[in-house]
Short mmCIF file of the C-alpha atoms (twelve columns), coordinates in Angstrom:
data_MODEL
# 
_entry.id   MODEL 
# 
loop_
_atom_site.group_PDB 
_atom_site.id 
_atom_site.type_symbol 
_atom_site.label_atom_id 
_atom_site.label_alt_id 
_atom_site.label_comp_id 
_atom_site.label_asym_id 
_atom_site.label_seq_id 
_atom_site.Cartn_x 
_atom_site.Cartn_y 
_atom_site.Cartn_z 
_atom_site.pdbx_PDB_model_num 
ATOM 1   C CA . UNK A 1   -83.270 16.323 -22.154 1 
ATOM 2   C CA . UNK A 2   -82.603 12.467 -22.515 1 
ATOM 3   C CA . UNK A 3   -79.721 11.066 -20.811 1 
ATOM 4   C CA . UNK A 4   -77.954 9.688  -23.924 1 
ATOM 5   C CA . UNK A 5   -77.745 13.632 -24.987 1 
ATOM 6   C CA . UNK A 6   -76.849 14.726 -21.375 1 
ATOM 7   C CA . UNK A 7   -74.364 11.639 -21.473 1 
ATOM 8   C CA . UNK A 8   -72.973 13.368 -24.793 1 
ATOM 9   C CA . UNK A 9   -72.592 16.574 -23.194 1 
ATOM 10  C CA . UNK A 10  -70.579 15.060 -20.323 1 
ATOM 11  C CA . UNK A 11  -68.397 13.344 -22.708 1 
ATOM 12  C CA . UNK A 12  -67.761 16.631 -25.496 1 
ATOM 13  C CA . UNK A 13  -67.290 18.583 -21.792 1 
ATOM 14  C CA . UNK A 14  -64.842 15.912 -20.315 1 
ATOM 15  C CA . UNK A 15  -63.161 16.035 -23.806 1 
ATOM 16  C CA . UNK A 16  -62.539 19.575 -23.860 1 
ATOM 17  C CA . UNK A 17  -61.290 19.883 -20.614 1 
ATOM 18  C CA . UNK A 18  -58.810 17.261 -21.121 1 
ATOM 19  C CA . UNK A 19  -57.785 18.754 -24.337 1 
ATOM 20  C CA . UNK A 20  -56.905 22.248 -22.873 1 
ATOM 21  C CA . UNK A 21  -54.571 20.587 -20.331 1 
ATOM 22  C CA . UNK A 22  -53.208 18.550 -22.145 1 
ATOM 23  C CA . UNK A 23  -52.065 21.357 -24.727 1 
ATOM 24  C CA . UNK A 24  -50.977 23.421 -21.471 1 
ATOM 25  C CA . UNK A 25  -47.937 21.752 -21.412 1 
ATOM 26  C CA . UNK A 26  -47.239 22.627 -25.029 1 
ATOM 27  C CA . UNK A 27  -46.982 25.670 -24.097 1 
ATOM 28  C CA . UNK A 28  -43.418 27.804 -23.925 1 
ATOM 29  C CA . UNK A 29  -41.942 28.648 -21.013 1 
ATOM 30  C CA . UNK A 30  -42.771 32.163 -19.761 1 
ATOM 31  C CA . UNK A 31  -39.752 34.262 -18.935 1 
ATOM 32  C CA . UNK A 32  -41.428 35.383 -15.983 1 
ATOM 33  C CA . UNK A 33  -44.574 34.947 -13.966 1 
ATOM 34  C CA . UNK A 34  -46.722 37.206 -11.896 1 
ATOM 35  C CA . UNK A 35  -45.978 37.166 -8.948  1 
ATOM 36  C CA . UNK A 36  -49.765 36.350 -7.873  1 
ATOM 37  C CA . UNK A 37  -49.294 33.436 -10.374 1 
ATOM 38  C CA . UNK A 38  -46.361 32.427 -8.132  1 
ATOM 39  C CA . UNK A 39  -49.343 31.555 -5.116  1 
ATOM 40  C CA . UNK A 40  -51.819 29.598 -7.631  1 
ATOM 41  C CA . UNK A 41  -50.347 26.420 -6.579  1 
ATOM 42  C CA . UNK A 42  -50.389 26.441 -2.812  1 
ATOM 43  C CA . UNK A 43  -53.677 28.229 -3.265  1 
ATOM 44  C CA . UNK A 44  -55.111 24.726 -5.296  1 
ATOM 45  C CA . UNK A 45  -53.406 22.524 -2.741  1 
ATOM 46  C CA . UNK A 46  -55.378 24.217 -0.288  1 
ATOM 47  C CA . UNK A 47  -58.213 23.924 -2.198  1 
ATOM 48  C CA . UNK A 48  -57.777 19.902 -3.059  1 
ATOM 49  C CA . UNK A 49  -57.091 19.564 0.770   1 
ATOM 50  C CA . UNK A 50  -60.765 21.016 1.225   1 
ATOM 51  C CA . UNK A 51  -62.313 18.939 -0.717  1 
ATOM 52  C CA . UNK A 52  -60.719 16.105 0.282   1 
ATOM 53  C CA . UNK A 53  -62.375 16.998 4.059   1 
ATOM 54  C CA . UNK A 54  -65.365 18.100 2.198   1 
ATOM 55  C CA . UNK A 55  -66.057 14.702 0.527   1 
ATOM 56  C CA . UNK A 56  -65.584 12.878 3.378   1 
ATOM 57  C CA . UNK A 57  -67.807 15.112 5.293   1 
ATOM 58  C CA . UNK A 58  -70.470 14.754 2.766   1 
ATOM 59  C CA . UNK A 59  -69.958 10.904 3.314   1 
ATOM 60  C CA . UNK A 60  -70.650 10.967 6.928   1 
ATOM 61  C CA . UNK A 61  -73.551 13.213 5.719   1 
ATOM 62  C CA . UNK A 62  -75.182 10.499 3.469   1 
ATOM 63  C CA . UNK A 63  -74.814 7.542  5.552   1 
ATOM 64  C CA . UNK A 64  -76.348 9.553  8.571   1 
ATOM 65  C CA . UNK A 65  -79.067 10.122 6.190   1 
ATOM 66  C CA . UNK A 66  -78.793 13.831 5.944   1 
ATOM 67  C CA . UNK A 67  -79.925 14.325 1.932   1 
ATOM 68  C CA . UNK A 68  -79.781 17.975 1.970   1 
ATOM 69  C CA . UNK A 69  -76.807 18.381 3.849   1 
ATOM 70  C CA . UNK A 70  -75.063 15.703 1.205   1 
ATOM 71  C CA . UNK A 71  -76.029 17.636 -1.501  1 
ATOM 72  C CA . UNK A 72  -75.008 21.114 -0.533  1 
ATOM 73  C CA . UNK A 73  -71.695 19.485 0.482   1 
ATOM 74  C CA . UNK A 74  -70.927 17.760 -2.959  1 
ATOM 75  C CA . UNK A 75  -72.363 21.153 -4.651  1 
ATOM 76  C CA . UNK A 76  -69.726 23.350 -2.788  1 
ATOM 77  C CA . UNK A 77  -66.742 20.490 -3.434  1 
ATOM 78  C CA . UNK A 78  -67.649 20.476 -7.232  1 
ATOM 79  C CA . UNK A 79  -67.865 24.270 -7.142  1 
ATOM 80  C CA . UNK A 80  -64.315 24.201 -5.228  1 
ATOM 81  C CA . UNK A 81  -62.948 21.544 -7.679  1 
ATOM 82  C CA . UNK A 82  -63.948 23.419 -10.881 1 
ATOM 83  C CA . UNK A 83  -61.700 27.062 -9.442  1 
ATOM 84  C CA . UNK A 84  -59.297 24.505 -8.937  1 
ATOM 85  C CA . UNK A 85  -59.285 23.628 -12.335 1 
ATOM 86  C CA . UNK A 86  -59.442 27.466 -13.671 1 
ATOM 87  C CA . UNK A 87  -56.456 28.155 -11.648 1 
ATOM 88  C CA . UNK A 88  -54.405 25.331 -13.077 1 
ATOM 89  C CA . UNK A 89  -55.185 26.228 -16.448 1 
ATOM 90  C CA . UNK A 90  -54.220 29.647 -15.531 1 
ATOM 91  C CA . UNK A 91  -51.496 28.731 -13.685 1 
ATOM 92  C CA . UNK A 92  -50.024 26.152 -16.080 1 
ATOM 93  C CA . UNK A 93  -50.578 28.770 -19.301 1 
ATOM 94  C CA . UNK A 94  -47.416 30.220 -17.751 1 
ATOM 95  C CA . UNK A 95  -45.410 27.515 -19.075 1 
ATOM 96  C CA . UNK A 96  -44.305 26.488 -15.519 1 
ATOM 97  C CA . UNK A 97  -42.805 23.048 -15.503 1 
ATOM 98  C CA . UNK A 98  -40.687 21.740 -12.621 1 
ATOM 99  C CA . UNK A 99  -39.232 18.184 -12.590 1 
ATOM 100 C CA . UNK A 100 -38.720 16.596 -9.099  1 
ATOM 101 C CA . UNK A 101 -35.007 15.693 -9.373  1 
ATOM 102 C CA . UNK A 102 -33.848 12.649 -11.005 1 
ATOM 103 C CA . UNK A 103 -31.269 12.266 -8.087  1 
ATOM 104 C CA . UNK A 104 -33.589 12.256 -5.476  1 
ATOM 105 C CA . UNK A 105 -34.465 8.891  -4.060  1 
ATOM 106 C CA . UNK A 106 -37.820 9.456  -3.480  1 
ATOM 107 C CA . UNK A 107 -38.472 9.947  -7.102  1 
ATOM 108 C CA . UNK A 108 -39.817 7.288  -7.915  1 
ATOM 109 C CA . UNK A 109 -42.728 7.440  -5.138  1 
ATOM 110 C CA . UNK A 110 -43.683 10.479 -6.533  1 
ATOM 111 C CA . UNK A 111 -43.665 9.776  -10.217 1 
ATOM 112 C CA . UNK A 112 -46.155 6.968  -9.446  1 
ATOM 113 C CA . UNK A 113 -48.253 9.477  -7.296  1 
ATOM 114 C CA . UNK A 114 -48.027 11.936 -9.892  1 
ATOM 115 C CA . UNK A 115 -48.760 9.166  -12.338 1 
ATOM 116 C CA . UNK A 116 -51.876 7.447  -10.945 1 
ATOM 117 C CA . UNK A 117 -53.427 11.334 -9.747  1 
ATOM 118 C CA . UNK A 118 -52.880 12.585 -13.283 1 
ATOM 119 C CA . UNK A 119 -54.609 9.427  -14.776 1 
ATOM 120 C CA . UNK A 120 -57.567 9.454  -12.082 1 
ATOM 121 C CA . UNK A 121 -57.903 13.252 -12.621 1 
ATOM 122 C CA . UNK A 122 -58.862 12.500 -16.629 1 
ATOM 123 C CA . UNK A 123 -61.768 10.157 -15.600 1 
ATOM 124 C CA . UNK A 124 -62.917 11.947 -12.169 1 
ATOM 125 C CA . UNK A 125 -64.358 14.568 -14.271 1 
ATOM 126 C CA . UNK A 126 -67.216 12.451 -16.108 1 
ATOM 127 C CA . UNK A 127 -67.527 10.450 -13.137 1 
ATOM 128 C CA . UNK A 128 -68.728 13.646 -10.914 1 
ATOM 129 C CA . UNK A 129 -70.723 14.750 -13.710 1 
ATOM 130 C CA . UNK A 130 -72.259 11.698 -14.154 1 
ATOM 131 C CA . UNK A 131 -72.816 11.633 -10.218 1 
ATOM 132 C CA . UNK A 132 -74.410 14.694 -10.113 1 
ATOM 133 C CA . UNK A 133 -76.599 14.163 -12.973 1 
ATOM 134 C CA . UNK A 134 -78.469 11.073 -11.291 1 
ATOM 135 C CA . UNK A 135 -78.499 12.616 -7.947  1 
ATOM 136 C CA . UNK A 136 -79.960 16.037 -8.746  1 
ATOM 137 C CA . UNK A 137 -82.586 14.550 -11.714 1 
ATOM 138 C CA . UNK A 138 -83.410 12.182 -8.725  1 
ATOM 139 C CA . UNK A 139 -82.507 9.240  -10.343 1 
ATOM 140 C CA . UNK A 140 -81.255 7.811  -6.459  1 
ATOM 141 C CA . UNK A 141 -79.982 3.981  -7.372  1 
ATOM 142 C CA . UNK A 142 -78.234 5.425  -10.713 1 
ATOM 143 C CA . UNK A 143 -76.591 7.679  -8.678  1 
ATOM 144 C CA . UNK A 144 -75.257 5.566  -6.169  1 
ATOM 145 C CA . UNK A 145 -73.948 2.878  -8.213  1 
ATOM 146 C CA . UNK A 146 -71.958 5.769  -9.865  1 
ATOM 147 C CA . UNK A 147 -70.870 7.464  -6.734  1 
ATOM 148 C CA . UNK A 148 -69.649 4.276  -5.251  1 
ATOM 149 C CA . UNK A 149 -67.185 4.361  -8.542  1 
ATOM 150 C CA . UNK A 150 -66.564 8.769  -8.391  1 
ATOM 151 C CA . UNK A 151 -66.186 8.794  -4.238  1 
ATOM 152 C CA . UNK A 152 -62.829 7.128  -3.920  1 
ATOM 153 C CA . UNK A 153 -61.555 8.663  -6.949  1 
ATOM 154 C CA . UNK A 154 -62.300 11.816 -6.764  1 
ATOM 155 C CA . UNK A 155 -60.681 11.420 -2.839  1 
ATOM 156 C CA . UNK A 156 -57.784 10.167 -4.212  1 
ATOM 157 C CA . UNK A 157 -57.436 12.706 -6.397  1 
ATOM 158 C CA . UNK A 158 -57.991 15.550 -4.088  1 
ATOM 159 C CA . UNK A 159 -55.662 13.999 -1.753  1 
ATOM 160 C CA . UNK A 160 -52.888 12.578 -4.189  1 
ATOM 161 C CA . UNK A 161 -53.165 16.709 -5.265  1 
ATOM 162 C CA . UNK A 162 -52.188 17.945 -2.008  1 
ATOM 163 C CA . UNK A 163 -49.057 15.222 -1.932  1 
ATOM 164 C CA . UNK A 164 -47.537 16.271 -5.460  1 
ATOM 165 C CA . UNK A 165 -47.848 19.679 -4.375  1 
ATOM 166 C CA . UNK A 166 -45.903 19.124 -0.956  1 
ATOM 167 C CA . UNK A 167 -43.342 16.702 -2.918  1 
ATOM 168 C CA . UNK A 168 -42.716 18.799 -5.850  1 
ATOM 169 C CA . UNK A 169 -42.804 22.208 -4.148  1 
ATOM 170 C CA . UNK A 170 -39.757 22.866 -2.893  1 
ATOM 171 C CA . UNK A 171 -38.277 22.385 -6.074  1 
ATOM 172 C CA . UNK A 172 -40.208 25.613 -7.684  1 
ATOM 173 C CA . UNK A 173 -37.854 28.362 -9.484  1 
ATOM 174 C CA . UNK A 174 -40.061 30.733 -10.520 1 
# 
């Protein structure tokens, strides 16, 4: 396969993805939740925390020139990152939505959080995929022009993930 068609599958995949979410939040409002469903979001803040120490680690990895160990590392974070994204989907097909009160003066802190993570989260997608396709075809300079690009967003995202979750938290009424 060519990468213009593996390119096109990245794209129709990012697409997709982006298009489920962003019709999650058309979604009504459950009455009530499971009460397992009630855990999914500490559970993925836990998770985004992981691979926030995972990418690091996988950093340190490739700049003490331990290949294998980078790519296992990045292999496990993606595999991490993509339950993550199952259990939001899952999570957010509930309906949930929870506002982080307008009163609050630390609102606006967290709306631009919430703002720049949920941008960065609809671009880190093609970005690791794109990664991932130059590094495990071999294609070594591709992949680290690209990675220099997909490591700090994909950080921030994992990171930014965990803060929204600890900001918006305790305003959950489930």
């Amino acid at each position: 396969m060519n990468d213009k068609r593996v390119f096109q599958i990245i794209l129709a995949l990012s697409v997709i993805v982006f298009g489920v979410v962003t019709v999650l939040y058309t979604l009504p409002k459950q009455d009530s939740i499971p009460e397992w469903a009630k855990l999914l979001p500490m559970f993925n803040a836990i998770i985004n925390g992981t691979c926030s120490v995972l990418l690091v680690t996988s950093l340190i990895a490739i700049k003490n020139k331990k290949i294998s160990l980078h790519k296992k590392i990045n292999i496990t974070t993606f595999v991490l990152s993509s339950l993550f994204l199952v259990l939001y989907i899952i999570f957010h097909s509930f309906g949930v939505e929870t506002r982080f009160p307008a009163d609050n003066p630390m609102r606006p802190v967290y709306l631009v959080i919430l703002l720049t993570h949920i941008l960065l989260a609809a671009i880190v997608l093609p970005l690791v995929l794109v990664s991932f396709y130059f590094g495990l075809t071999g294609k070594i300079e591709r992949h680290r022009k690209v990675s220099k690009f997909t490591f700090p967003v994909w950080l921030y995202v994992t990171v930014t993930g965990v803060v929204v979750y600890l900001m918006i938290s305790p305003y959950y009424q489930f």
